[in-house]
N, CA, C and O atoms as a GROMACS GRO file, in nm:
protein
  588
    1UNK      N    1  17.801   8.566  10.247
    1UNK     CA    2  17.758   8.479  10.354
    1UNK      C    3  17.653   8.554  10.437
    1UNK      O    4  17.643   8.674  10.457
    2UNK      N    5  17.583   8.459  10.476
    2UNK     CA    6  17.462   8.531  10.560
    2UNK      C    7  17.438   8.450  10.716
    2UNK      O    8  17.501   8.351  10.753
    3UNK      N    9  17.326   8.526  10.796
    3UNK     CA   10  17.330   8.409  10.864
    3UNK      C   11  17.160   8.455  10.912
    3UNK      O   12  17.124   8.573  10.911
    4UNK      N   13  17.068   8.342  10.952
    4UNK     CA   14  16.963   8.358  11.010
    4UNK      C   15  16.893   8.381  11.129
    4UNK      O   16  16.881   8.317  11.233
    5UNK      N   17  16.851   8.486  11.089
    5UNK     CA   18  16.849   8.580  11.309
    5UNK      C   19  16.677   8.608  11.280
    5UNK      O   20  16.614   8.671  11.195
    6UNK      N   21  16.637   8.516  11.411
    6UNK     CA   22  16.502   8.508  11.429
    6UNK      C   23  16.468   8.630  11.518
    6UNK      O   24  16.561   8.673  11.587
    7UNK      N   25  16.352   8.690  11.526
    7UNK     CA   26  16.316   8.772  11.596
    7UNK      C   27  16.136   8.818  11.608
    7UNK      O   28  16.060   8.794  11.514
    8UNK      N   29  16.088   8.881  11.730
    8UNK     CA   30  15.925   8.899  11.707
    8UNK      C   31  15.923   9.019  11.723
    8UNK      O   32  15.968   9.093  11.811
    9UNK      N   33  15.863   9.038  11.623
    9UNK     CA   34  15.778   9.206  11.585
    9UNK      C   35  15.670   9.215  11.640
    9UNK      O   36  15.598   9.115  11.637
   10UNK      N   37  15.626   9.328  11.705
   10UNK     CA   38  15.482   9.358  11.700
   10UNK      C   39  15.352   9.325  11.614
   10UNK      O   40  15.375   9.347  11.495
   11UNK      N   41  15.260   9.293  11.631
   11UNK     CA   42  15.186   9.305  11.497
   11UNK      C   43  15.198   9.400  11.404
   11UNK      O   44  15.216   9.376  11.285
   12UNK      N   45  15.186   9.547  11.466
   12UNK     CA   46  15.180   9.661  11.373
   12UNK      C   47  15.318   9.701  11.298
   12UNK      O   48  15.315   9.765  11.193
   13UNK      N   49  15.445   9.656  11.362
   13UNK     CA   50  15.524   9.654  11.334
   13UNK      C   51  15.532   9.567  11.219
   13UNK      O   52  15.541   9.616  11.107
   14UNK      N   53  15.529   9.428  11.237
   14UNK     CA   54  15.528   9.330  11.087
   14UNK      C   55  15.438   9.408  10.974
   14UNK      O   56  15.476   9.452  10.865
   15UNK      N   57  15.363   9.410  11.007
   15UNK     CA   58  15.220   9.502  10.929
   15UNK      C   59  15.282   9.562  10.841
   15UNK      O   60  15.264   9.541  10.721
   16UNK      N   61  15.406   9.686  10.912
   16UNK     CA   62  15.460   9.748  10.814
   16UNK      C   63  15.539   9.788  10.736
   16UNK      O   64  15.540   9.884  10.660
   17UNK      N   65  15.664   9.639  10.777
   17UNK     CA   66  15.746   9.610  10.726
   17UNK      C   67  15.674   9.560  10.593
   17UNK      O   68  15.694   9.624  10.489
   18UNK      N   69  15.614   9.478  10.592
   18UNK     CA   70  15.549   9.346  10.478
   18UNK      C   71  15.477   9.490  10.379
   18UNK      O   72  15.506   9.498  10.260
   19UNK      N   73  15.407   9.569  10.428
   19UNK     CA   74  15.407   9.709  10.341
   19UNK      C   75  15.492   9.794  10.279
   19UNK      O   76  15.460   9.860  10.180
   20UNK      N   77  15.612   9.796  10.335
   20UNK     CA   78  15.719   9.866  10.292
   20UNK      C   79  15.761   9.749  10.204
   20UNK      O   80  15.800   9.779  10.090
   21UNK      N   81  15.760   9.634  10.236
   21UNK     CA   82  15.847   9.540  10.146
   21UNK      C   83  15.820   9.510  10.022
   21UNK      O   84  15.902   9.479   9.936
   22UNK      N   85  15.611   9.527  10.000
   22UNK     CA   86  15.562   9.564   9.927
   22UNK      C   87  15.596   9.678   9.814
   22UNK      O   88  15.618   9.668   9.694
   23UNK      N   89  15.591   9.780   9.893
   23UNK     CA   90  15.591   9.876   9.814
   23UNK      C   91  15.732   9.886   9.716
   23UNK      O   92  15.722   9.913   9.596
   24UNK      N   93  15.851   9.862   9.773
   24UNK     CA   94  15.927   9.834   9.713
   24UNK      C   95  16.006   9.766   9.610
   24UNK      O   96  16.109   9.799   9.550
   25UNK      N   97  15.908   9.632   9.602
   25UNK     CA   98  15.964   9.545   9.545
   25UNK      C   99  16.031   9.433   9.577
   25UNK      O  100  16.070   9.338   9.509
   26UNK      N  101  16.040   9.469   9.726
   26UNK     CA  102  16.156   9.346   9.832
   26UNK      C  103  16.055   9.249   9.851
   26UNK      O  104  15.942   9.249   9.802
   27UNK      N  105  16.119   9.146   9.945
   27UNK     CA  106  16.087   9.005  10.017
   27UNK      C  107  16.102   9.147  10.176
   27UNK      O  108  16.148   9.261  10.186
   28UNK      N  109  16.032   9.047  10.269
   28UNK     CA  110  16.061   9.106  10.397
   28UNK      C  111  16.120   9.056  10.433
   28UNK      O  112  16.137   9.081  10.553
   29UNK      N  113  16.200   8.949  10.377
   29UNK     CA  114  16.364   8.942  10.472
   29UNK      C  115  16.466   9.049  10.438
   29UNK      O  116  16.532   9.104  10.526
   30UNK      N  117  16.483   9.088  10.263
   30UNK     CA  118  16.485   9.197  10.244
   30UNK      C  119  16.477   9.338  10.290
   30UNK      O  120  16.568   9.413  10.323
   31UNK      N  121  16.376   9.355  10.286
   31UNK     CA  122  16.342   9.479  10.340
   31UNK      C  123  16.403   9.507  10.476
   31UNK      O  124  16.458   9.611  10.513
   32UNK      N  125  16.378   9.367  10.561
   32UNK     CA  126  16.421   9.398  10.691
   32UNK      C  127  16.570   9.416  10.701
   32UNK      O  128  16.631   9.470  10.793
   33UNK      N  129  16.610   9.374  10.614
   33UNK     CA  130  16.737   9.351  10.639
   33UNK      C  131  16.866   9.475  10.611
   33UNK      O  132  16.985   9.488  10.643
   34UNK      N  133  16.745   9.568  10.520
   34UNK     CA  134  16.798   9.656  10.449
   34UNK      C  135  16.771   9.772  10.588
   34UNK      O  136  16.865   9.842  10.625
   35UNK      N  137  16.660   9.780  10.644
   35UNK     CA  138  16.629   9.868  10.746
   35UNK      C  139  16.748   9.814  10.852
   35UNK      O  140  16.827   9.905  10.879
   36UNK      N  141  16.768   9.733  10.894
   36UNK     CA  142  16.866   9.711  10.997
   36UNK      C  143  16.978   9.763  10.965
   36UNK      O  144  17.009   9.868  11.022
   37UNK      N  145  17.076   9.702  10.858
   37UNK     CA  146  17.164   9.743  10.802
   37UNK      C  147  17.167   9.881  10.809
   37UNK      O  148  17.242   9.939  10.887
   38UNK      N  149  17.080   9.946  10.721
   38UNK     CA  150  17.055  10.143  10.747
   38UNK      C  151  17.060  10.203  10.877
   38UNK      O  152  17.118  10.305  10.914
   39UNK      N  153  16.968  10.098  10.959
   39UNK     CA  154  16.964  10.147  11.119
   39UNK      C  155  17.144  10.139  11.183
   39UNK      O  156  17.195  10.228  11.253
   40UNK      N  157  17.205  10.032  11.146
   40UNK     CA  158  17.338  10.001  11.213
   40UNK      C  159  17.415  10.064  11.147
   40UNK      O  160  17.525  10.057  11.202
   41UNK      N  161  17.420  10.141  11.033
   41UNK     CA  162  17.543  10.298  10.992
   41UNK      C  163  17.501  10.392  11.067
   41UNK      O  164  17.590  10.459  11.120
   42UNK      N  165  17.368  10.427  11.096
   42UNK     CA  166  17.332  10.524  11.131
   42UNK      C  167  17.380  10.543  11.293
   42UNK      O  168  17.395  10.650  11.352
   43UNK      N  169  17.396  10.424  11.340
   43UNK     CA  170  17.451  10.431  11.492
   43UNK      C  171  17.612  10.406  11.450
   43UNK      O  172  17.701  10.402  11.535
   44UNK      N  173  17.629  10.394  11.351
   44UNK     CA  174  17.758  10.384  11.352
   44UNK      C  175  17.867  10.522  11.333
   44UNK      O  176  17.980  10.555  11.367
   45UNK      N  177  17.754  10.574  11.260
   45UNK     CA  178  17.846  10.691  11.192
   45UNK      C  179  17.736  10.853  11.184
   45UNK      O  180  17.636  10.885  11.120
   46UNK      N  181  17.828  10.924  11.291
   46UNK     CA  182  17.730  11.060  11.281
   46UNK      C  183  17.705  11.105  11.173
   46UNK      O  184  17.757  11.079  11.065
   47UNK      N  185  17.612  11.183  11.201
   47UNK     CA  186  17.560  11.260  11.097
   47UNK      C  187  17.477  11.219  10.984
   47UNK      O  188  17.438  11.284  10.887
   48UNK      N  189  17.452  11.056  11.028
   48UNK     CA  190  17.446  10.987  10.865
   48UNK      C  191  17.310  10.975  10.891
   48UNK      O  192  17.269  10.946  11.003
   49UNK      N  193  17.208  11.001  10.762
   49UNK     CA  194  17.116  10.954  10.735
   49UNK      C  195  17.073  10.860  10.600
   49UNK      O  196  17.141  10.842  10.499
   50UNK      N  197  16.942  10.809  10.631
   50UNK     CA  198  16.957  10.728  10.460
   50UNK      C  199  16.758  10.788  10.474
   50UNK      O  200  16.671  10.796  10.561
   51UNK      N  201  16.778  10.820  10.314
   51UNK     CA  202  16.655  10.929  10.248
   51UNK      C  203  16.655  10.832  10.098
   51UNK      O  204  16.754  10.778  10.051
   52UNK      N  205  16.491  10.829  10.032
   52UNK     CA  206  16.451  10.780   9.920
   52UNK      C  207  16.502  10.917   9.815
   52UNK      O  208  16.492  11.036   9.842
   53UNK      N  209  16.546  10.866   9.713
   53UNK     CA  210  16.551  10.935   9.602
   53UNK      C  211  16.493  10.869   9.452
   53UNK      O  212  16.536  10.784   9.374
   54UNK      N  213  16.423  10.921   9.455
   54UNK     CA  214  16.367  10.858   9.263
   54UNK      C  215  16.332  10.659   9.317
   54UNK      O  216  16.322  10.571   9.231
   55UNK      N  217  16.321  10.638   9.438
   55UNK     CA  218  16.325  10.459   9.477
   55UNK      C  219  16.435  10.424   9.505
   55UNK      O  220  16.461  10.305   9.486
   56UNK      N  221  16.518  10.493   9.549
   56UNK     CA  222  16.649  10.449   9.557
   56UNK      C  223  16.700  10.488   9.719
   56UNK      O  224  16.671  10.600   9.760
   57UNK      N  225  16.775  10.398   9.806
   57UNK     CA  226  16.792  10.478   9.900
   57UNK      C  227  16.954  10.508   9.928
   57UNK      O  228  17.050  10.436   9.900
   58UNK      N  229  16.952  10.613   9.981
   58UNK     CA  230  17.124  10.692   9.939
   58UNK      C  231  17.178  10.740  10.084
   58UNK      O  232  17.098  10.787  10.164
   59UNK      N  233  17.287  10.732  10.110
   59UNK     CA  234  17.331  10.779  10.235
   59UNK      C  235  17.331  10.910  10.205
   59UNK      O  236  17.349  10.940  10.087
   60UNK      N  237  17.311  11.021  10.307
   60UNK     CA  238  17.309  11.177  10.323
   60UNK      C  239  17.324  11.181  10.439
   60UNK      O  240  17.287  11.112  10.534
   61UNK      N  241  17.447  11.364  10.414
   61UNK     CA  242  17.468  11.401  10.511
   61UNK      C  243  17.321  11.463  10.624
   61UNK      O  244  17.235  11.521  10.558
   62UNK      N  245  17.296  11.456  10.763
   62UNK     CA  246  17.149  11.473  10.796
   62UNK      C  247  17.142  11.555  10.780
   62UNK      O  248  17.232  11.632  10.814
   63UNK      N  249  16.992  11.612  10.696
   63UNK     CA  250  16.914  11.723  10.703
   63UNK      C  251  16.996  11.821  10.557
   63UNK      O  252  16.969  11.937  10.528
   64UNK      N  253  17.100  11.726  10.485
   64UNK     CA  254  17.176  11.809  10.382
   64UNK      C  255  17.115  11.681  10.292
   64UNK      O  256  17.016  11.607  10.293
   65UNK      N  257  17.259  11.705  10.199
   65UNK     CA  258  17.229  11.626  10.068
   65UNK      C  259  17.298  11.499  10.074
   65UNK      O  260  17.392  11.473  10.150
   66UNK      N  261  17.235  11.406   9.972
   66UNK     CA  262  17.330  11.272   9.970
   66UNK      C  263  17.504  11.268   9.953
   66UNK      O  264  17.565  11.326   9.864
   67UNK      N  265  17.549  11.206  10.035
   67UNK     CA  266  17.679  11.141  10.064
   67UNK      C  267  17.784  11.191   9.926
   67UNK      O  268  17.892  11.250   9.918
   68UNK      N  269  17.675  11.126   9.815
   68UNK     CA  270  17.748  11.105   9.680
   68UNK      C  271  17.792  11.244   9.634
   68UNK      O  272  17.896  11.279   9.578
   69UNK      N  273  17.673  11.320   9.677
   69UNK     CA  274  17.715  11.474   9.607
   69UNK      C  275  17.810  11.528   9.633
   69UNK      O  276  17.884  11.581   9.551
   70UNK      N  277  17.832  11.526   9.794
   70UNK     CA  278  17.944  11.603   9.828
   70UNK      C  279  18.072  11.508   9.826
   70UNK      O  280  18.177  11.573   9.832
   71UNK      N  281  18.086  11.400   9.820
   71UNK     CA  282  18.243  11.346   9.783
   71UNK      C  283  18.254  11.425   9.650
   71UNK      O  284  18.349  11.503   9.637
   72UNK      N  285  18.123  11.405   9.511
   72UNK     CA  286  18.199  11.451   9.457
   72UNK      C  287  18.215  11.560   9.390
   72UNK      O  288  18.228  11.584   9.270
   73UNK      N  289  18.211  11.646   9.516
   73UNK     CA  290  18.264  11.778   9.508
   73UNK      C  291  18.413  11.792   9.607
   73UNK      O  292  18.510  11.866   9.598
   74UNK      N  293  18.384  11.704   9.685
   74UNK     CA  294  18.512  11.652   9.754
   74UNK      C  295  18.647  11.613   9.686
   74UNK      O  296  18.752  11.651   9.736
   75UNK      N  297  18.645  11.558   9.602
   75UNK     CA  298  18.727  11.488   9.486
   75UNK      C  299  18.780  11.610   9.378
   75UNK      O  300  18.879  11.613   9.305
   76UNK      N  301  18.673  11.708   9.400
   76UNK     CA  302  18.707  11.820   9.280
   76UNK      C  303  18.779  11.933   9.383
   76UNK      O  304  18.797  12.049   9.345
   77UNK      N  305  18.814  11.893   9.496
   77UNK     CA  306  18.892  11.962   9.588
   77UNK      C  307  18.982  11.884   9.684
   77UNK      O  308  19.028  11.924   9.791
   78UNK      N  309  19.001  11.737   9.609
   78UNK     CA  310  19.119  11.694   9.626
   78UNK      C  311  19.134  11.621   9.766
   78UNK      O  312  19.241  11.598   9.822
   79UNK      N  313  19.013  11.592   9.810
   79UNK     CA  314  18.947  11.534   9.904
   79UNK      C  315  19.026  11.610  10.064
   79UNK      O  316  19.056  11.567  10.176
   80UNK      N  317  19.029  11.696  10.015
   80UNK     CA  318  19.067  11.843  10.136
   80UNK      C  319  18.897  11.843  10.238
   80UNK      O  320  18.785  11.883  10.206
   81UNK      N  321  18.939  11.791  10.338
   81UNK     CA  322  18.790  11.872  10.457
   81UNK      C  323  18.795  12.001  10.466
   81UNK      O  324  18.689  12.038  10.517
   82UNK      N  325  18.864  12.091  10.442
   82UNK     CA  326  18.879  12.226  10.537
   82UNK      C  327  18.798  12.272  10.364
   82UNK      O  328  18.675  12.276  10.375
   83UNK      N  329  18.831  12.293  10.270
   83UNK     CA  330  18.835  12.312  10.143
   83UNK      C  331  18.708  12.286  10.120
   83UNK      O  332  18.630  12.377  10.090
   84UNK      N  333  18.666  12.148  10.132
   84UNK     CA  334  18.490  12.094  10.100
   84UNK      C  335  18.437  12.178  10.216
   84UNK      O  336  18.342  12.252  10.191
   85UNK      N  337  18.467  12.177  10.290
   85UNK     CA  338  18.390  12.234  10.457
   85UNK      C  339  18.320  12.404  10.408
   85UNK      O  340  18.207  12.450  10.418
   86UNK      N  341  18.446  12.461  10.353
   86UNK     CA  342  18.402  12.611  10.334
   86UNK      C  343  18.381  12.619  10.225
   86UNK      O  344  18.384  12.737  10.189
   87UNK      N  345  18.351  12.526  10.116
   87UNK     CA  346  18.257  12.533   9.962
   87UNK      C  347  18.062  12.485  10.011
   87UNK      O  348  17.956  12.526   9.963
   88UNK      N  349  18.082  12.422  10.082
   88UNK     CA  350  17.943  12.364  10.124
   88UNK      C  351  17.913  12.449  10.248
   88UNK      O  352  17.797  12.417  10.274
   89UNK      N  353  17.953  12.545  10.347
   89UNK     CA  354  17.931  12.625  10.412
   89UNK      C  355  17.900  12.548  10.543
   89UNK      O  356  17.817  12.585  10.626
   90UNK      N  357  17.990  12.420  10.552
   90UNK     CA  358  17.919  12.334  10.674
   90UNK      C  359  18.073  12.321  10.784
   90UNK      O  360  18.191  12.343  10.757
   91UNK      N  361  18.015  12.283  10.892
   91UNK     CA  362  18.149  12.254  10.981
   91UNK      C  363  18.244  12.125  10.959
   91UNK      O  364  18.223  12.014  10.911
   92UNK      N  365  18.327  12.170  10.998
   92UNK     CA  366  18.452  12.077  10.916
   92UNK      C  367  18.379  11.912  10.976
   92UNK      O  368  18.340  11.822  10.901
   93UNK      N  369  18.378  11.908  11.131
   93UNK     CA  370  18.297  11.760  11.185
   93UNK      C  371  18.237  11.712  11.088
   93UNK      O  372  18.270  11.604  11.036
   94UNK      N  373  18.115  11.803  11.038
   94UNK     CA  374  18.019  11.701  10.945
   94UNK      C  375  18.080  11.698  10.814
   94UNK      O  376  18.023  11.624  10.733
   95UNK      N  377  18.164  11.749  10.780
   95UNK     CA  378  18.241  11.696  10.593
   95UNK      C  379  18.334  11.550  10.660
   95UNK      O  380  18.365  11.448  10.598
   96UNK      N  381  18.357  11.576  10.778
   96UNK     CA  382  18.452  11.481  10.842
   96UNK      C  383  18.387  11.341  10.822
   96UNK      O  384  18.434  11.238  10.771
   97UNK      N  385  18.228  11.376  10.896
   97UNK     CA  386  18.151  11.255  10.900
   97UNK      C  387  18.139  11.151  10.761
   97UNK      O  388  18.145  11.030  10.738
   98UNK      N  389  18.117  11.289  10.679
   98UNK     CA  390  18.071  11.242  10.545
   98UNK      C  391  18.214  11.152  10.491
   98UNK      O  392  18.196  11.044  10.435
   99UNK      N  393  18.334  11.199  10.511
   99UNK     CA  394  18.446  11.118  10.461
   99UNK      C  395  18.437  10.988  10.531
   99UNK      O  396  18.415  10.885  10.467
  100UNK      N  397  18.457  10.986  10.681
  100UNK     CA  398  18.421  10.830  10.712
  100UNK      C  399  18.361  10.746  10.660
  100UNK      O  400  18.402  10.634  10.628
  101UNK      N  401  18.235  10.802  10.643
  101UNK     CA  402  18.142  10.655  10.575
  101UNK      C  403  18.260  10.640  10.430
  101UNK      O  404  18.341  10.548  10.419
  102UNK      N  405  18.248  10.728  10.352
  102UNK     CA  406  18.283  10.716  10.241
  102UNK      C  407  18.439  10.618  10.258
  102UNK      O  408  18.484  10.549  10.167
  103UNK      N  409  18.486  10.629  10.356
  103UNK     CA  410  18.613  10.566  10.351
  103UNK      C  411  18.535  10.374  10.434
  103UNK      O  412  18.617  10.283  10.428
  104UNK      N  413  18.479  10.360  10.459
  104UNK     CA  414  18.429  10.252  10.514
  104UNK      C  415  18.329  10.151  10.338
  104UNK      O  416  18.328  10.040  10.286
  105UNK      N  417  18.267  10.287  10.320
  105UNK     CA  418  18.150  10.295  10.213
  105UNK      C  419  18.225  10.312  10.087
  105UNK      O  420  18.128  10.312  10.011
  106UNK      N  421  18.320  10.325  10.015
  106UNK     CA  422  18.323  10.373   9.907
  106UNK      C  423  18.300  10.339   9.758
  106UNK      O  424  18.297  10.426   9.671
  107UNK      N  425  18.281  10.183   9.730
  107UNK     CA  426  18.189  10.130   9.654
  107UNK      C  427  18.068  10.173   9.607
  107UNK      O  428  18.029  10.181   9.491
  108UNK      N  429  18.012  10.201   9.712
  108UNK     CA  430  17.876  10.220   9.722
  108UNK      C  431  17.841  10.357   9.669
  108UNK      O  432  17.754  10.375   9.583
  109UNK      N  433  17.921  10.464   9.732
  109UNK     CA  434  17.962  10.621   9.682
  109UNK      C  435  18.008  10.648   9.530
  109UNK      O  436  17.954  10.731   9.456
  110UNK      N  437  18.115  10.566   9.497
  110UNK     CA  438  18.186  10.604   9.390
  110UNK      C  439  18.097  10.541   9.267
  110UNK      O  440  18.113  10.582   9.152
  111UNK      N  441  17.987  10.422   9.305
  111UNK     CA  442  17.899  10.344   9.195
  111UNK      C  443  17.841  10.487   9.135
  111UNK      O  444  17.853  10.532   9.021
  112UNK      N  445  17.763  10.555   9.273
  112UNK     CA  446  17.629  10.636   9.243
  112UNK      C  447  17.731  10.763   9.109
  112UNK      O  448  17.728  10.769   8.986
  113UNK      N  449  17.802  10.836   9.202
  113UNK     CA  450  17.902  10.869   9.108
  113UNK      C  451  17.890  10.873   9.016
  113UNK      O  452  17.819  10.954   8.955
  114UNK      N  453  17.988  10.748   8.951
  114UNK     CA  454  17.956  10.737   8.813
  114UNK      C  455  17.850  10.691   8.740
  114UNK      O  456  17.866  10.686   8.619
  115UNK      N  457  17.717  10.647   8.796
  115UNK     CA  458  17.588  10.650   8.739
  115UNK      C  459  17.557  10.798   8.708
  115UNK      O  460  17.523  10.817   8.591
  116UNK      N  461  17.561  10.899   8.783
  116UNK     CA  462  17.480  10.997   8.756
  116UNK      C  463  17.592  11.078   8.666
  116UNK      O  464  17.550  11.155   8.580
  117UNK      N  465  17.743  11.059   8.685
  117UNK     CA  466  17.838  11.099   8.548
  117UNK      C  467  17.763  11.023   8.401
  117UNK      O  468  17.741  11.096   8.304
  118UNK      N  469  17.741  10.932   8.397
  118UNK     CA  470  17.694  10.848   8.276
  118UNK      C  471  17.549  10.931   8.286
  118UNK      O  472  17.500  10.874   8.188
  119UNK      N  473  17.506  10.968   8.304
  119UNK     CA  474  17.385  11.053   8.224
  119UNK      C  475  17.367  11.148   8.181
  119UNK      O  476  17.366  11.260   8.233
  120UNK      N  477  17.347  11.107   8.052
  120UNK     CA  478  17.336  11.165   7.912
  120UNK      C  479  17.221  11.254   7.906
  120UNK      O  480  17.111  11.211   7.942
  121UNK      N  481  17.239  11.419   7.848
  121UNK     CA  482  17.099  11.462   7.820
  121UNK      C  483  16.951  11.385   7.754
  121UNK      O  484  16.838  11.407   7.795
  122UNK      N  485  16.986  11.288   7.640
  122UNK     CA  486  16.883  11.195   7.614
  122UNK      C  487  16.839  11.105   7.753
  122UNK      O  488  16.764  11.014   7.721
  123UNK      N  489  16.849  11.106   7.801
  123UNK     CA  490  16.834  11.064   7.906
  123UNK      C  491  16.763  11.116   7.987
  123UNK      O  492  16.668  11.049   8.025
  124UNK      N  493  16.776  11.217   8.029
  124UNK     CA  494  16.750  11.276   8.101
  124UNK      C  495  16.621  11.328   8.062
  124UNK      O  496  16.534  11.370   8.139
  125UNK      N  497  16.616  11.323   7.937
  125UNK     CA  498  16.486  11.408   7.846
  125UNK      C  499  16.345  11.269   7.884
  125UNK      O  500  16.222  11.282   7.889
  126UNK      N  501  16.422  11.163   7.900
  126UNK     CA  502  16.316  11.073   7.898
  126UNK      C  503  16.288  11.072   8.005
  126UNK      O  504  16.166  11.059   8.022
  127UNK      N  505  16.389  11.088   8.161
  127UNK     CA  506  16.336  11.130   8.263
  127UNK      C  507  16.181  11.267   8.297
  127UNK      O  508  16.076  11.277   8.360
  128UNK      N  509  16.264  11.338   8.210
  128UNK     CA  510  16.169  11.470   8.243
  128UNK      C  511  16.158  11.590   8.066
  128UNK      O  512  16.216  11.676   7.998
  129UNK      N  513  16.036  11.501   8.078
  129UNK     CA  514  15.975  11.533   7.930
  129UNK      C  515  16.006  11.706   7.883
  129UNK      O  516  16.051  11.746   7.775
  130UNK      N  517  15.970  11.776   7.985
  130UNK     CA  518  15.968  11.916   7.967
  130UNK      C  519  16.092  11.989   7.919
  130UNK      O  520  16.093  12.098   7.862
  131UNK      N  521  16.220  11.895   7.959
  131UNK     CA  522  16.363  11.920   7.955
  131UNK      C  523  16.397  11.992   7.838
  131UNK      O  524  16.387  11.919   7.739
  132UNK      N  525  16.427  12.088   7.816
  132UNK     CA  526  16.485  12.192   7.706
  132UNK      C  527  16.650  12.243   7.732
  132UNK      O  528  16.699  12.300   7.830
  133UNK      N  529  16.716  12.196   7.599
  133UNK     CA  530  16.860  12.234   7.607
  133UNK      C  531  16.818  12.369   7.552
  133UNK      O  532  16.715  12.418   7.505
  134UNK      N  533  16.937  12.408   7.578
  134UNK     CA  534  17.057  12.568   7.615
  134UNK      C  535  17.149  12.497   7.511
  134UNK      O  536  17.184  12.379   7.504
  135UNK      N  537  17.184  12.634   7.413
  135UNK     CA  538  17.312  12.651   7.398
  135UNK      C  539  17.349  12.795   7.424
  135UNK      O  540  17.294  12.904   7.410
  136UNK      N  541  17.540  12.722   7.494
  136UNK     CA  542  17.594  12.862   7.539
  136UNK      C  543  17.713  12.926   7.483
  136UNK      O  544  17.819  12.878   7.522
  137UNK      N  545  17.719  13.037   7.389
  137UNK     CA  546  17.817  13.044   7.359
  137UNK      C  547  17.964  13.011   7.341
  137UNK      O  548  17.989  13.131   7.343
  138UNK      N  549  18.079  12.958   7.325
  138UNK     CA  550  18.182  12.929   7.364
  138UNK      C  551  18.232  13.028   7.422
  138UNK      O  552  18.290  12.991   7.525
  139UNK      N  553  18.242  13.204   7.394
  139UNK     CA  554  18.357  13.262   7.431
  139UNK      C  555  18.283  13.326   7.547
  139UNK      O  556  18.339  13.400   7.628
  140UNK      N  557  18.097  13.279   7.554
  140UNK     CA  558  18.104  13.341   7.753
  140UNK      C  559  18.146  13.211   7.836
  140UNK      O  560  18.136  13.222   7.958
  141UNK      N  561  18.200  13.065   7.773
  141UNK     CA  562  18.237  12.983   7.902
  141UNK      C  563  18.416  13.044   7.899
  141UNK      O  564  18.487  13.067   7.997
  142UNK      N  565  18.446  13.057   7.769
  142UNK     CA  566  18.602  13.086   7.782
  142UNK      C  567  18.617  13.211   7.851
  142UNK      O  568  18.724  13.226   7.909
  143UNK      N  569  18.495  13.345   7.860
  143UNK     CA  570  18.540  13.398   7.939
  143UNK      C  571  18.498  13.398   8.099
  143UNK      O  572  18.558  13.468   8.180
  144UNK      N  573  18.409  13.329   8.127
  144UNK     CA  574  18.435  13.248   8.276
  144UNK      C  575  18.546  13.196   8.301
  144UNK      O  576  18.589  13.245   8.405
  145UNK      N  577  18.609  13.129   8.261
  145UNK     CA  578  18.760  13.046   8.255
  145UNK      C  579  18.838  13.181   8.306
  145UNK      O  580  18.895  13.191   8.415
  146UNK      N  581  18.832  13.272   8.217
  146UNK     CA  582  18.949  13.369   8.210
  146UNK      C  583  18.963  13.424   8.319
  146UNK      O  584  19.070  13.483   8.309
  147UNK      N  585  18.924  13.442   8.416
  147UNK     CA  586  18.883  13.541   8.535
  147UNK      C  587  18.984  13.499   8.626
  147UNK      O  588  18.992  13.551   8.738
   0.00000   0.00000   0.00000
């Protein structure tokens, strides 16, 4: 459900929405709608920023990395703050922050997730032509393990 909310922009302002909306691919109801939305987490929830990646836009912790990364490194520590806090070298508040959204957000988190789990080195090769596999022994990962 939606609903229709009139409003006046500046000239320069419309100017550069209808550019951004452009550039993207959106409608500028779109676009706008997507900037508001972004603008209203961002007052909603510290720490939060939203940053382009590859055309894509991703919640991140500010001035760190996207949202997605650190849940899931979060998840590989059992979604412990104190635990994620002193693997990422950050204060417990901002892993804190990052769990909120994610507990408000987590659709949205757990999609990216498993998109970037689902990619395949072929894949990736078509991303970035230059891409050269490694092979690594088995018994130097078994003896990483061992330690």
């Amino acid at each position: 459900m939606s609903q229709v909310v009139s409003l006046r922009l500046p000239d320069e302002t419309a100017e550069r929405l209808k550019i951004n909306a452009r550039r993207t691919g959106r409608s500028v109801n779109e676009a706008a709608a997507r900037s508001i939305e972004e603008w209203l987490r961002q007052e909603e929830f510290a720490d939060i920023e939203f940053r382009n990646f590859n055309g894509e836009r991703h919640a991140c912790l500010k001035g760190a990395l996207p949202l997605w990364q650190l849940i899931m490194v979060a998840k590989d520590h059992e979604m412990d703050v104190n635990r994620t806090a002193a693997y990422f070298r950050f204060p417990v508040p901002r892993v804190k922050a990052a769990f909120h959204y994610y507990e408000a957000y987590p659709q949205e988190i757990d999609q990216t997730i498993a998109d970037n789990e689902a990619m395949t080195f072929e894949r990736l090769k078509r991303l970035l032509p230059q891409l050269e596999g490694i092979n690594i022994p088995g018994e130097v990962l078994e003896g990483e393990n061992a330690s």
